[in-house]
N, C-alpha and C positions, 0 to 999 in steps of 0.2 A: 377821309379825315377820321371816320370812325373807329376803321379797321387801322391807324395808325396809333391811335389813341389805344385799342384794345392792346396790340401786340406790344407797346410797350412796357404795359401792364402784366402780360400773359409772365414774364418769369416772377412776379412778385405779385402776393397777394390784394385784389384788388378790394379796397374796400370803397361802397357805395356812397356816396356823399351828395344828397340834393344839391346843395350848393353851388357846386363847383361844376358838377358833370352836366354833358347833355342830356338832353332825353329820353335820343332814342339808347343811350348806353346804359339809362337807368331801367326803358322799359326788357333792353334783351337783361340784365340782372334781374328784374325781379319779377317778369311774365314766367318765364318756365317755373318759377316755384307757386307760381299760384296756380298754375293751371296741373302740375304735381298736385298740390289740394285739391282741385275739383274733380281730380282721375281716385283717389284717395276717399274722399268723399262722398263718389258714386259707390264705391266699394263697401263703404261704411253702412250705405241703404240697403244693401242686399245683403253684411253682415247682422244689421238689426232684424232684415228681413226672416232671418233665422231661428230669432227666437219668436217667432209670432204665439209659439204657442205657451210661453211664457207670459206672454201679454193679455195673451187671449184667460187664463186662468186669473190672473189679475192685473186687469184694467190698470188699476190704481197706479201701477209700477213706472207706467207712463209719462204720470205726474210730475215725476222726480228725476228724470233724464236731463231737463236742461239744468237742473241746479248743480248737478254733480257733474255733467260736461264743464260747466262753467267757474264751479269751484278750482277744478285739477288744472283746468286751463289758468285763470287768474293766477295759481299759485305756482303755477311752473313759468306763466310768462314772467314772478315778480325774481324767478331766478337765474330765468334766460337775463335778461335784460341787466343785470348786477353782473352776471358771468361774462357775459359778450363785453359787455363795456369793459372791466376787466382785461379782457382777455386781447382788447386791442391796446390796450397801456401798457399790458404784458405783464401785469401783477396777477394775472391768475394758476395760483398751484391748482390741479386739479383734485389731488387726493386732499387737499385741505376741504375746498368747494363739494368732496363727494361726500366727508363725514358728517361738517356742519349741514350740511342741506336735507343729509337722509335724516339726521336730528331734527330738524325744523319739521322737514316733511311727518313724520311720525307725531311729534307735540301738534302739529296745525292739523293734520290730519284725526288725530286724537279728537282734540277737542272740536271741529267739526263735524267730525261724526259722529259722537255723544249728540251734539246740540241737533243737527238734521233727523237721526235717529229718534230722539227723543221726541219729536216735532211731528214725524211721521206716524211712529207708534200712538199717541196723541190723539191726531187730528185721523187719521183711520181708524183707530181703536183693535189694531193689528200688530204683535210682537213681534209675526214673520215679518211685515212690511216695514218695520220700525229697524229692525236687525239687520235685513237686508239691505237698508236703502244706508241705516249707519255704517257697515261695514264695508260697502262697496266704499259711500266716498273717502271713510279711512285709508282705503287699499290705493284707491284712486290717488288722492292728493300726493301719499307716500310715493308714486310710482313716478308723479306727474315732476319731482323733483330729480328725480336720477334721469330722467329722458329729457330734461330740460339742461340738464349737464352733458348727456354723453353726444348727443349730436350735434351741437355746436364744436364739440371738441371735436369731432371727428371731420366737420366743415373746415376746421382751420387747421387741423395739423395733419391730416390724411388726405383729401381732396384741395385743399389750399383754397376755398372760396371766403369771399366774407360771413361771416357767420349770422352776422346782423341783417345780411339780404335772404339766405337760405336756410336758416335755425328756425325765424318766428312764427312762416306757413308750413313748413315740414312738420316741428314739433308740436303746432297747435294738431295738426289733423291726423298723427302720429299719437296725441294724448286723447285726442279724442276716441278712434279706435277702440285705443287700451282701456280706458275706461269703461268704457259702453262695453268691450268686453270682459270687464271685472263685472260689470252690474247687472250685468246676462247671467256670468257662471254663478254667481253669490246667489242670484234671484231663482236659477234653476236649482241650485243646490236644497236649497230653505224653503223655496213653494214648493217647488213638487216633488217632495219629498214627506 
């Protein structure tokens, strides 16, 4: 029953629907992309692992790793989730979604990392930790908008999967990555230097 149900989905794009679908066709959609993040994820421990001596010079830097994960994710989940929905009504131009967003990205990211920045330098009484921790999540947030756009795009009109089953744990652990390595290279740049 499964395997009739998949193939007659296999020429047209399936999209996942609690509703309606069974289980196990929700769990083979949305298990290999989580388990994607968790291969993704051990990857990201040994890239952090990297900078240890980056850490190791300032502690403090450590601090500020979930807020800036959490910020870039938050803002690119609020652009996945506009985009995908979109994009299954089929009102989504992408070059339209790529200008407003990197605009958004930039003014959100702007004033986020003023405000964290400001926060940091503050509350450690450090300009380098104040600068680095600002500019990483400006870099961040900006980046976390264009990779919030481009891989969903590329789930539904390159690979033909739902975007909404394969976008949301690809491109959370996908921003995360990037981020953690914006806030490494800023942090190695500005400390040890």
């Amino acid at each position: 029953m499964y395997n009739g149900h998949i193939k007659k989905h296999l020429k047209k794009l399936i999209y996942a629907d609690d509703a309606t679908e069974e289980v196990g066709l929700l769990i083979r959609m949305r298990l290999p992309w989580l388990i994607l993040g968790l291969v993704f994820g051990t990857m990201i421990t040994f890239m952090v692992s990297r900078f240890e001596h980056v850490l190791a010079e300032q502690v403090s830097l450590a601090f500020f790793i979930p807020v800036i994960v959490y910020m870039s994710d938050a803002f690119g989940t609020q652009t996945e989730t506009i985009y995908v929905r979109n994009l299954s009504l089929k009102q989504a131009k992408f070059s339209v979604y790529l200008f407003k967003e990197l605009m958004l990205g930039l003014v959100v990211g702007s004033i986020s990392g003023f405000l964290l920045g400001s926060f940091a330098y503050i509350w450690r009484d450090s300009l380098a930790i104040g600068a680095t921790v600002g500019l990483a999540l400006f870099v961040s947030i900006t980046s976390s908008s264009m990779v919030a756009l481009i891989v969903p795009t590329i789930l539904h009109k390159l690979v033909r999967i739902d975007p909404a089953v394969g976008a949301g744990p690809f491109t959370t652990v996908l921003q995360d990555m990037i981020s953690l390595l914006i806030y490494f290279a800023i942090a190695s740049a500005i400390i040890l230097t």
